[in-house]
C-alpha positions as CSV (number, residue, x, y, z in Angstrom):
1,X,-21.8,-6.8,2.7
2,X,-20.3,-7.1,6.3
3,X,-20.9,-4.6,8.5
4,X,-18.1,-1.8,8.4
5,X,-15.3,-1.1,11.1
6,X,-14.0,1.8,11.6
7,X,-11.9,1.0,14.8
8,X,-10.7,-2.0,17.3
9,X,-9.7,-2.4,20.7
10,X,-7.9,-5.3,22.4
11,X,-10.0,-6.6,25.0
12,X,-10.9,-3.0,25.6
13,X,-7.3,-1.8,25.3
14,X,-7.0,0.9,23.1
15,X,-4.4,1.0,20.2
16,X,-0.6,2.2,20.5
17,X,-0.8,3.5,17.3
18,X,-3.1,4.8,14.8
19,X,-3.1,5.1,11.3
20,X,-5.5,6.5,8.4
21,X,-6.5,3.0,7.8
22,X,-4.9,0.3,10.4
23,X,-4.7,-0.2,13.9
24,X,-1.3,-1.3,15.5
25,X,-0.8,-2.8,19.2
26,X,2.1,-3.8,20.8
27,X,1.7,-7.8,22.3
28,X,4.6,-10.0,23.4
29,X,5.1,-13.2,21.5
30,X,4.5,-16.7,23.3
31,X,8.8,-16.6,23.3
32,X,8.8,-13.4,24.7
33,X,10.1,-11.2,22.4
34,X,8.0,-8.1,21.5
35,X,5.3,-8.0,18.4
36,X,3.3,-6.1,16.7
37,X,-0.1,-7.1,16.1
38,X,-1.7,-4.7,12.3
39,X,-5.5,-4.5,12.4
40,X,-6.8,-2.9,9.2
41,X,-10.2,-1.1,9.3
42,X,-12.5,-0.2,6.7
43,X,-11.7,3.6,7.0
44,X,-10.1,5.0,3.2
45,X,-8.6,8.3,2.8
46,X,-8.1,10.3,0.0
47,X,-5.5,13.5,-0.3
48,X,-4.6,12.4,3.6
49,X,-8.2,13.1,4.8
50,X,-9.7,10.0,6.2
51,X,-13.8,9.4,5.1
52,X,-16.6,10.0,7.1
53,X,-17.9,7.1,5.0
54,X,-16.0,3.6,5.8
55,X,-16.2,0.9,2.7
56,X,-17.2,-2.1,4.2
57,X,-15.2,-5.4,4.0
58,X,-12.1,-3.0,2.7
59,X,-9.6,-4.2,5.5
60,X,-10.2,-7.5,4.8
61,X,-9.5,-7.2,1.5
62,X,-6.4,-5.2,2.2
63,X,-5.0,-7.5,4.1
64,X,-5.6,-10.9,2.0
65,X,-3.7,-9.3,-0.6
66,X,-1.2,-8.1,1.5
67,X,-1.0,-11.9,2.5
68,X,-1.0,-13.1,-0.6
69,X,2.0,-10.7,-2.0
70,X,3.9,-11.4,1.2
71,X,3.6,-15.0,0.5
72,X,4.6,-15.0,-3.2
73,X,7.8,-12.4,-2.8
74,X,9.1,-14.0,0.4
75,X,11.9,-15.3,-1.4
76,X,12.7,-11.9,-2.6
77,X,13.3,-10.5,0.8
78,X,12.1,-11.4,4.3
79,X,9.0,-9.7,5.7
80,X,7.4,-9.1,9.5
81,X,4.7,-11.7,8.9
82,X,4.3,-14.3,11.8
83,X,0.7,-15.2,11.3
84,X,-2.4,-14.2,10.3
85,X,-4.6,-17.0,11.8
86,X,-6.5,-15.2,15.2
87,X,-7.7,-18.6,16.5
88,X,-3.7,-19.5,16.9
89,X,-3.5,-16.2,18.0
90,X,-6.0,-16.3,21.1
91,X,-4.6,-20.0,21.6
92,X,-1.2,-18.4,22.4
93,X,-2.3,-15.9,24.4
94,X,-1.6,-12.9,21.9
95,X,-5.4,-11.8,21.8
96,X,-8.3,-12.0,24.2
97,X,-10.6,-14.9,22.8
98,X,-13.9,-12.3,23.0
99,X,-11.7,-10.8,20.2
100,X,-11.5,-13.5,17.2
101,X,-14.2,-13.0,15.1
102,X,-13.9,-8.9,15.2
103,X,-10.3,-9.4,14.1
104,X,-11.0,-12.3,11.5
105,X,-9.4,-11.8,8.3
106,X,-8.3,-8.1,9.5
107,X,-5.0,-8.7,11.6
108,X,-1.5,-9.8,11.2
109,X,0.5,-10.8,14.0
110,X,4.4,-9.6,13.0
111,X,7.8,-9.1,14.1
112,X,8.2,-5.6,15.5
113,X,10.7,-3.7,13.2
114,X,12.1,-0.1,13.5
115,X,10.8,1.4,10.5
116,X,12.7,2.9,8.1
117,X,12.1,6.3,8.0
118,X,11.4,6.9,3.8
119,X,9.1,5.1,1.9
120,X,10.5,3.1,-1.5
121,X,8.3,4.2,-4.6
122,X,8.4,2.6,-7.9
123,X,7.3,4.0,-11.0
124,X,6.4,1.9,-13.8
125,X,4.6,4.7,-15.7
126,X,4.0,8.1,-15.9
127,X,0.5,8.8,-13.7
128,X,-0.3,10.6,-10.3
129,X,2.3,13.3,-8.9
130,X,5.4,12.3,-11.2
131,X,2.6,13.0,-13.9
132,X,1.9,16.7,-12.7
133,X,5.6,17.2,-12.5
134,X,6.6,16.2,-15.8
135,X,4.2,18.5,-17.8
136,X,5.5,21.6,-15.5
137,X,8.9,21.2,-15.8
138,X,10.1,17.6,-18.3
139,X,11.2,16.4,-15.0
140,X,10.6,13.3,-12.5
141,X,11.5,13.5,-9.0
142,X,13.8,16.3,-9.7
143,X,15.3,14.7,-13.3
144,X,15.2,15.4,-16.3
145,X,12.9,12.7,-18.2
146,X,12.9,11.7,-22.1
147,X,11.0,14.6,-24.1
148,X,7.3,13.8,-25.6
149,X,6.2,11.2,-23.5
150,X,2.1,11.2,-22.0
151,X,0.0,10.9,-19.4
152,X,0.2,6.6,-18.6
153,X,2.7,6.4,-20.6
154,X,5.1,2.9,-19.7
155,X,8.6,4.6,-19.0
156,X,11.2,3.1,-21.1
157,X,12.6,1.9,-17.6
158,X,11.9,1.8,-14.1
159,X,12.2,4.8,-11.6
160,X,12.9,4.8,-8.4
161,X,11.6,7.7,-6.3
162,X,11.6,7.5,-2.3
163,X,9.8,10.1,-0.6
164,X,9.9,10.8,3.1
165,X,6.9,9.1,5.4
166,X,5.2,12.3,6.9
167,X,3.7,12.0,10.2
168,X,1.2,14.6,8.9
169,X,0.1,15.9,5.6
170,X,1.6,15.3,2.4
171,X,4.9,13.2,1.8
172,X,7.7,14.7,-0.1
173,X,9.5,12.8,-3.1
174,X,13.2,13.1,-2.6
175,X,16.1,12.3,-4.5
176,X,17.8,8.5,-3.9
177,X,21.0,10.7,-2.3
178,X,19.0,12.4,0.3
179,X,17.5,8.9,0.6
180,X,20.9,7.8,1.4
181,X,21.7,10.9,3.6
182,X,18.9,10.2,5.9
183,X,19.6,6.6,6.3
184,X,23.0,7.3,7.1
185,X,21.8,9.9,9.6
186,X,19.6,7.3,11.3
187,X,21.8,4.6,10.5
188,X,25.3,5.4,11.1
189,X,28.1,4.0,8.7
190,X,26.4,1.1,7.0
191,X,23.0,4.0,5.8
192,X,24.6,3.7,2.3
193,X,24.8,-0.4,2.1
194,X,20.7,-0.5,3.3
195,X,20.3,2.4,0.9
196,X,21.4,0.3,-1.9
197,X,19.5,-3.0,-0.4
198,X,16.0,-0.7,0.0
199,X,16.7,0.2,-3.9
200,X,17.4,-3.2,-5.3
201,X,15.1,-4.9,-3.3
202,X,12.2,-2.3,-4.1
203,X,12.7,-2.8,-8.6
204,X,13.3,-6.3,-7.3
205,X,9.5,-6.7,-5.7
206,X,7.8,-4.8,-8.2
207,X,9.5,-6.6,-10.9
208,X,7.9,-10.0,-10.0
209,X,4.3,-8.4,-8.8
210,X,4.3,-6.5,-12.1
211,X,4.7,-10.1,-14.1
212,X,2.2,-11.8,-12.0
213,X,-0.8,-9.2,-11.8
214,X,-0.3,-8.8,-15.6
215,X,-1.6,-12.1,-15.8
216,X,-1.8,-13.8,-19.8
217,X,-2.6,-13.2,-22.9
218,X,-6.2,-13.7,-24.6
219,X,-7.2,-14.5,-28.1
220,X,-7.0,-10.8,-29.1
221,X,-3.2,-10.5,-27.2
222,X,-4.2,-8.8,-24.6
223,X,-3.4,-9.5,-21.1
224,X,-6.4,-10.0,-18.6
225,X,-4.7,-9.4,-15.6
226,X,-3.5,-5.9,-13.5
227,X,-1.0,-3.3,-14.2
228,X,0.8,-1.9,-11.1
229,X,1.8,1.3,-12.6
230,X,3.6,2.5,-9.2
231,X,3.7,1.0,-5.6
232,X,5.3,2.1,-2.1
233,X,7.1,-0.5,-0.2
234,X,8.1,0.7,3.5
235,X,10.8,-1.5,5.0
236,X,12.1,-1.9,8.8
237,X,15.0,-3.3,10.5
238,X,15.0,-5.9,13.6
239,X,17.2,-5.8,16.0
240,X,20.0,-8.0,14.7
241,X,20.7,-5.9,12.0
242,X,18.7,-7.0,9.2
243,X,15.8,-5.0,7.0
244,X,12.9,-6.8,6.5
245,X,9.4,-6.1,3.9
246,X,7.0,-4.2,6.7
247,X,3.5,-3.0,6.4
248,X,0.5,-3.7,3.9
249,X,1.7,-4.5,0.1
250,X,1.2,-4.3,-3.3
251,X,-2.4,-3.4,-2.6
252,X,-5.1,-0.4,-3.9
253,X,-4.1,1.7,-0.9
254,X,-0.1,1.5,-2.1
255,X,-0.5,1.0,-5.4
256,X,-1.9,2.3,-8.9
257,X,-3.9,-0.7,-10.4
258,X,-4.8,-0.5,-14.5
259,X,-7.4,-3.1,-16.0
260,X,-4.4,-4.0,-18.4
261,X,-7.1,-5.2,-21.0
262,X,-8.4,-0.9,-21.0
263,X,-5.0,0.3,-21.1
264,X,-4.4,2.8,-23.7
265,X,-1.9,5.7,-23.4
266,X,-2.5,9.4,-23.4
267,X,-4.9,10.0,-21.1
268,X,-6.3,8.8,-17.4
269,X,-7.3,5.0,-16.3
270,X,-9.9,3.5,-15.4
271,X,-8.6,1.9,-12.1
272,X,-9.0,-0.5,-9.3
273,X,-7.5,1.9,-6.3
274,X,-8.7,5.1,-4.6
275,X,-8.0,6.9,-7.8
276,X,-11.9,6.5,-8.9
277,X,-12.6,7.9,-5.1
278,X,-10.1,11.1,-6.1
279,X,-11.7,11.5,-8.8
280,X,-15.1,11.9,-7.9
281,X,-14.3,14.1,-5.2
282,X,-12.8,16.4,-8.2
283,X,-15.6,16.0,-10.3
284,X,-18.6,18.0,-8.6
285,X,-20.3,21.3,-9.2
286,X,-18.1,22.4,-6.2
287,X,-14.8,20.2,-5.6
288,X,-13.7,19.7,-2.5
289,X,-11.0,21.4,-1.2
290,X,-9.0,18.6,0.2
291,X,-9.4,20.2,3.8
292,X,-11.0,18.4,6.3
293,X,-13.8,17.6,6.7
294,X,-14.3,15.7,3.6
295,X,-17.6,15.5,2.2
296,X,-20.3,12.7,2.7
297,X,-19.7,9.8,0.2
298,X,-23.1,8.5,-1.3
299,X,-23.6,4.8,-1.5
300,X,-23.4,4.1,-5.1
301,X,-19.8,5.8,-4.7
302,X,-19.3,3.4,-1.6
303,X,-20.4,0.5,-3.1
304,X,-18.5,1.2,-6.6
305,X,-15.3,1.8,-4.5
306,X,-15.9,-1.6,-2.3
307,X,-16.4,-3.4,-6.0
308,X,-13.1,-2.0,-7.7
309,X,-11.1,-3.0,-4.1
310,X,-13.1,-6.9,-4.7
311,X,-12.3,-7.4,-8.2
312,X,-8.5,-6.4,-7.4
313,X,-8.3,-9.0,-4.9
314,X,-9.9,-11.4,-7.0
315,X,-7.6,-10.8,-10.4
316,X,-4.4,-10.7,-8.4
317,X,-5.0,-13.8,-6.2
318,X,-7.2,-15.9,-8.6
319,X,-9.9,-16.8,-5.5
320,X,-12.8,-15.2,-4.7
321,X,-13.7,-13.3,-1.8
322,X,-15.9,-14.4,0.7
């Protein structure tokens, strides 16, 4: 395993923005116009808290598939993506040569985008918080669901249910007319036309990653591939007008990922994202409160977590990681 990184610098030049996990810095593009240059590190975070433990190589592997799922849904709608090859970039003038190999397989060079202030969740089954909510009250997101359904169960149809991106702590799931009420409020008159593109665009995306992470059938007629039971998109809009895909993809740190070949209703999966990292931090003598400081992370848990976040690169983009 590489070594881990748990932050960057530009030539020395601290970043404009932080994140749990990435890095962002604002650079001008060789025609001038402003960018925005993503730098994932290895940092993970569970319940909002970020790890005192990184898990090496994880950025890299978030960002491949972010590449990869960029690439395939492109014709789905556009996304921020200029480049991720840093040797072009320090050619250009974007990044300080001294700064190539750090940022290897790690950064993205994209348009800069005002992002939209929600985030655009699709549900493909019944897991995680929509889970909790359902037993409580027969509801998702604030509606009433079909009676007698379990935990993983595939919903008979897809459910869309935006939340609002928190600067700190938890996000909130809101309904798809406050969606539209605070894209109108930010927006002005057309907040209801990109409230119907973010929808349409969001069952749209995970429509076609759903079909292509299942993957195909075996001699027994099961599939061998992924199931994305939910994913977030976050979307942004340039300055002519247009909304555009923004931000990391389709990957463990947006996403719920099923081995589809375990799959079995009724009770939780095994899976590929940080939902074996939640788990074990539930499953001691003394669980952790979910305050920081989060508790040490031994390395059979670090190097279990790094192994799930491999093999999910490797079954959804069918090459191996180097």
């Amino acid at each position: 395993m590489a070594q881990a990184i748990t932050e960057v610098t530009l030539g020395g030049r601290q970043p404009d923005k932080k994140g749990k996990v990435r890095r962002m810095f604002d650079v001008r593009l060789p025609d001038g116009q402003p960018g925005l240059l993503i730098v994932a590190t290895d940092n993970i975070s569970a319940y909002d808290v970020v790890m005192p433990n990184p898990i090496p190589d994880k950025g890299r592997l978030l960002t491949g598939m972010t590449l990869f799922w960029l690439e395939l849904l492109k014709g789905i709608v556009p996304n921020h993506l200029i480049t991720a090859d840093v040797d072009m970039m320090a050619g250009d003038g974007v990044i300080p040569a001294s700064d190539v190999e750090a940022l290897r397989g790690r950064a993205m060079l994209c348009r800069k985008a005002e992002p939209l202030p929600v985030e655009a969740v699709v549900r493909g089954y019944l897991a995680g918080s929509a889970w909790k909510e359902y037993k409580e009250y027969g509801t998702i997101c604030g509606r009433k669901a079909m009676p007698g359904l379990v935990q993983c169960a595939m919903l008979g149809a897809l459910i869309f249910t935006p939340a609002t991106k928190a600067e700190g702590g938890h996000d909130e799931n809101i309904s798809y007319e406050r969606m539209a009420q605070i894209l109108t409020e930010k927006s002005g008159a057309d907040g209801p036309k990109v409230a119907i593109l973010v929808y349409q665009k969001s069952l749209a995306l995970y429509t076609a990653a759903y079909k292509h992470a299942l993957g195909t059938k075996d001699a027994n007629g099961k599939y061998n591939g992924i199931i994305i039971a939910d994913t977030k998109f976050e979307f942004g809009r340039l300055p002519d007008g247009s909304i555009i895909l923004i931000d990391e993809v389709l990957t463990p740190d947006s996403s719920r990922f099923w081995p589809a070949d375990d799959y079995k209703s009724g009770h939780d999966q095994p899976s590929f994202d940080k939902q074996f990292l939640r788990n074990w931090l539930d499953s001691g003598e003394k669980p952790w409160n979910r305050q920081p400081p989060a508790p040490e992370l031994p390395p059979d848990i670090v190097e279990r977590t790094r192994a799930k976040y491999v093999e999910a690169f490797e079954r959804l983009t069918g090459k191996r990681f180097e």
